[in-house]
N, CA, C and O of each residue as an XYZ file, in Angstrom:
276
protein
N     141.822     94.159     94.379
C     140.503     94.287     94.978
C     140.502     95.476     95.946
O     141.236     95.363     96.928
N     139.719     96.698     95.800
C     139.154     97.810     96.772
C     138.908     97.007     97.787
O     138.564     95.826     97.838
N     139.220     98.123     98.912
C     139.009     97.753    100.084
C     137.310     98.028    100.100
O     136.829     98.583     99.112
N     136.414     97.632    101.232
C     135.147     97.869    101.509
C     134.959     98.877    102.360
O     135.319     98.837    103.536
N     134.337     99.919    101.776
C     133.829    101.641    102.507
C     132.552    101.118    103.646
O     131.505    100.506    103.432
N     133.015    101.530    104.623
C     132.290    101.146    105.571
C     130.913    102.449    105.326
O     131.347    103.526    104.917
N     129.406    102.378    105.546
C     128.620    102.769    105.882
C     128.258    104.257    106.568
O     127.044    104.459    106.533
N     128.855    105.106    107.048
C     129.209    105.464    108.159
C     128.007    106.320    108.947
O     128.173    106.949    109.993
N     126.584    106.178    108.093
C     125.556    106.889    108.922
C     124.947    105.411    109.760
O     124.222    105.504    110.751
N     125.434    103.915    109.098
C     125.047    102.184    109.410
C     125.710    102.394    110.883
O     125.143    102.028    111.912
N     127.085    103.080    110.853
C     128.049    102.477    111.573
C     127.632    103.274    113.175
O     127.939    102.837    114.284
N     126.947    104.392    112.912
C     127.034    105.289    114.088
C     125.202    104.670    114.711
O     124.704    104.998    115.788
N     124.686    103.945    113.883
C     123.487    103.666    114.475
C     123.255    101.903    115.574
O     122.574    101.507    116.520
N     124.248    101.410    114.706
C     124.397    100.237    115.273
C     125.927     99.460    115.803
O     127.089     99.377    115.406
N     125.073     98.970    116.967
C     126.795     98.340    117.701
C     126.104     96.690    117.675
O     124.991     96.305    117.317
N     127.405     95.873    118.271
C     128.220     94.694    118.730
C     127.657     94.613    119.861
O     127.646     95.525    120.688
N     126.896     92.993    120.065
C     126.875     92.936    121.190
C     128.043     92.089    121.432
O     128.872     91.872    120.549
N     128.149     91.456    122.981
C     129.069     90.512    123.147
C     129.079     89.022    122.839
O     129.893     88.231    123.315
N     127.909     88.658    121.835
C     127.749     87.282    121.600
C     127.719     87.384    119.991
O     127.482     86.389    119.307
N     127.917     88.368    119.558
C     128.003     89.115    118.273
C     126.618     89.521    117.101
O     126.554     89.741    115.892
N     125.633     89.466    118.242
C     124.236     90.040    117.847
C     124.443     91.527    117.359
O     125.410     92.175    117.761
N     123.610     92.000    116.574
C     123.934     93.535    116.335
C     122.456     94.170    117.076
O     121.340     93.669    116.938
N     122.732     95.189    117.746
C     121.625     96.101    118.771
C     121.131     96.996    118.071
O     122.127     97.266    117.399
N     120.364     97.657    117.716
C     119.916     98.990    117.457
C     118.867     99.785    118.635
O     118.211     99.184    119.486
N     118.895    101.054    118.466
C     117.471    101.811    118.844
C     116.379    101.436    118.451
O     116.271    100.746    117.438
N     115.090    101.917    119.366
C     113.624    101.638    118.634
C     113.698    103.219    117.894
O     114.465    104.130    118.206
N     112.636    103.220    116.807
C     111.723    104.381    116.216
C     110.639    104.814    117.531
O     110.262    104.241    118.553
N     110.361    106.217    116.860
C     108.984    106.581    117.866
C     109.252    107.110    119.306
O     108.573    107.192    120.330
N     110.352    107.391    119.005
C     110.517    108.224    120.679
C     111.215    109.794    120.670
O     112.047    110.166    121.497
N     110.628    110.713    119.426
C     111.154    111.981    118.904
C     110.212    112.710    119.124
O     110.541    113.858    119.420
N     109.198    112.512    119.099
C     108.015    113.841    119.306
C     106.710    113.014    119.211
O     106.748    111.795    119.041
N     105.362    113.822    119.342
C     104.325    113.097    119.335
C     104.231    112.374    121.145
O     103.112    111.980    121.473
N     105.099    112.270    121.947
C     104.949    111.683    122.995
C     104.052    111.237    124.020
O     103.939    110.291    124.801
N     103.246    112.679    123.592
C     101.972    113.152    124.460
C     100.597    111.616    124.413
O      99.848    111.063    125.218
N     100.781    111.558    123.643
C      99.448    110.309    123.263
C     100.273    108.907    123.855
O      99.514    107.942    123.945
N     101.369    108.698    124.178
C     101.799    107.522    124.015
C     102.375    107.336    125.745
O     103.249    108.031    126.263
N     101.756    106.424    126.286
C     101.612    105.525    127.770
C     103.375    105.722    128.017
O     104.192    105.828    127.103
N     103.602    105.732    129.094
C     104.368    105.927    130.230
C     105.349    104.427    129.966
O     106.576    104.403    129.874
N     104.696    103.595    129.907
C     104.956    101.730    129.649
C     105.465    102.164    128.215
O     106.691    102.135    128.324
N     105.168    102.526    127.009
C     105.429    102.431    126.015
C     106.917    103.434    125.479
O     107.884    103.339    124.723
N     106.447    104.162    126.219
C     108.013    105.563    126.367
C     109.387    104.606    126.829
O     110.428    104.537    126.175
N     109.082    103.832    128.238
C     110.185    103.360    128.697
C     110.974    102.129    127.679
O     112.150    101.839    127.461
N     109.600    101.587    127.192
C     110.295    100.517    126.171
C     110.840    100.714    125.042
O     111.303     99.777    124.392
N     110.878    102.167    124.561
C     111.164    102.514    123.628
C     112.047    103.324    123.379
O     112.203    104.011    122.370
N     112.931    103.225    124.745
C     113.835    103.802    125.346
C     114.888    103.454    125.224
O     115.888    104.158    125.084
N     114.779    101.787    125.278
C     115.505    100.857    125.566
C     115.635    100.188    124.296
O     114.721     99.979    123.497
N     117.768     99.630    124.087
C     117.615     99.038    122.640
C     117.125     97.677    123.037
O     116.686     97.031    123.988
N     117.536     97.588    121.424
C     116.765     95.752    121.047
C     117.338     95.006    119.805
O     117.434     95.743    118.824
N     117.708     93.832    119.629
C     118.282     93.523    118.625
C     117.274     93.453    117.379
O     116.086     93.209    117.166
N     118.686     93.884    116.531
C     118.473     93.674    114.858
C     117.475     92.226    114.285
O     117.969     91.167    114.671
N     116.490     92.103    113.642
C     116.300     91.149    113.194
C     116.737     90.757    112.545
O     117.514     91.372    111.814
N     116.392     89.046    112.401
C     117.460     88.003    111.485
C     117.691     88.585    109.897
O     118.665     88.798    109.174
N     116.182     88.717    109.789
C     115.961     89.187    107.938
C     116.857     90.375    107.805
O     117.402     90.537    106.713
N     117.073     91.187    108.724
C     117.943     92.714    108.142
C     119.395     92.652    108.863
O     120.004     93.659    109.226
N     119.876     91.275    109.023
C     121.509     91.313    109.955
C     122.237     91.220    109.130
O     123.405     91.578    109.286
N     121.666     90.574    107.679
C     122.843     90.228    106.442
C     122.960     91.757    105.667
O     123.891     92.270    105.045
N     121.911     92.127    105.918
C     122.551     94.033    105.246
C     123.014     94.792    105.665
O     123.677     95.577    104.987
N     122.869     94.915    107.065
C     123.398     95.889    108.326
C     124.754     95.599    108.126
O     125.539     96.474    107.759
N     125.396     93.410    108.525
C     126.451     93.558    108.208
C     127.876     93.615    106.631
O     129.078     93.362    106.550
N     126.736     94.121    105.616
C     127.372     94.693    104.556
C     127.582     96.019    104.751
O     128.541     96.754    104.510
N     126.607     96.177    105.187
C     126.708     97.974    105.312
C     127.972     98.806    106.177
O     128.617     99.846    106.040
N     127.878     97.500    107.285
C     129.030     97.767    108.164
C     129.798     96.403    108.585
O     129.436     95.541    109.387
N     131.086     96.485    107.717
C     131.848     95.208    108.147
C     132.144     95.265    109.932
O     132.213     96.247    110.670
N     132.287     93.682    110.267
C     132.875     93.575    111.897
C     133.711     94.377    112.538
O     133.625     94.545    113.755
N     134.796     95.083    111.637
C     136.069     95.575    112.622
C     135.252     96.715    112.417
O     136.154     97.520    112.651
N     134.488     97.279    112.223
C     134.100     98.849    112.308
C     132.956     98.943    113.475
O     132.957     99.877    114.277
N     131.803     97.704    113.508
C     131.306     97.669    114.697
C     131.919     98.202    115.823
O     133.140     98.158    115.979
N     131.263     98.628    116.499
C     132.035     99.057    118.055
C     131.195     98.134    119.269
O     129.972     97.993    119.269
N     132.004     97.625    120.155
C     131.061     97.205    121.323
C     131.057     97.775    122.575
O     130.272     97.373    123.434
C-alpha cells in the first residue's frame, strides 16, 4: 500500500487547533475593500473554523501528522 501524498496547497491553508478542530481564513479581504464597513474588514481578518460538511475532505486532503498547530 502507497503511502498518502499529502495536499500541499490544503496543507499551507489550514491548521490544528488544540481540541483538533481544523481553522481556516475567511475569503473577501484582497481588494474591493473600499465598499466594505470597518466591522466587516476586522471580522474578516480573523480565522474561523472549518465546517462540519467540508472537515471530512480537508482531512483527506491533509492527513493529521501534516497539520501544523
Amino acid at each position: 500500500m502507497p503511502k498518502i501524498k499529502t495536499n500541499r496547497s490544503a496543507a499551507k491553508r489550514f491548521k490544528l487547533t488544540g481540541s483538533g478542530k481544523i481553522s481556516r481564513r475567511r475569503q473577501g479581504l484582497r481588494h474591493i475593500l473600499t465598499k466594505k464597513s470597518q466591522k466587516r474588514k476586522n471580522r474578516l481578518g480573523k480565522a474561523t473554523l472549518v465546517d462540519k460538511s467540508n472537515e471530512s475532505a480537508v482531512r483527506r486532503m491533509v492527513p493529521k501528522a501534516t497539520l501544523k498547530k
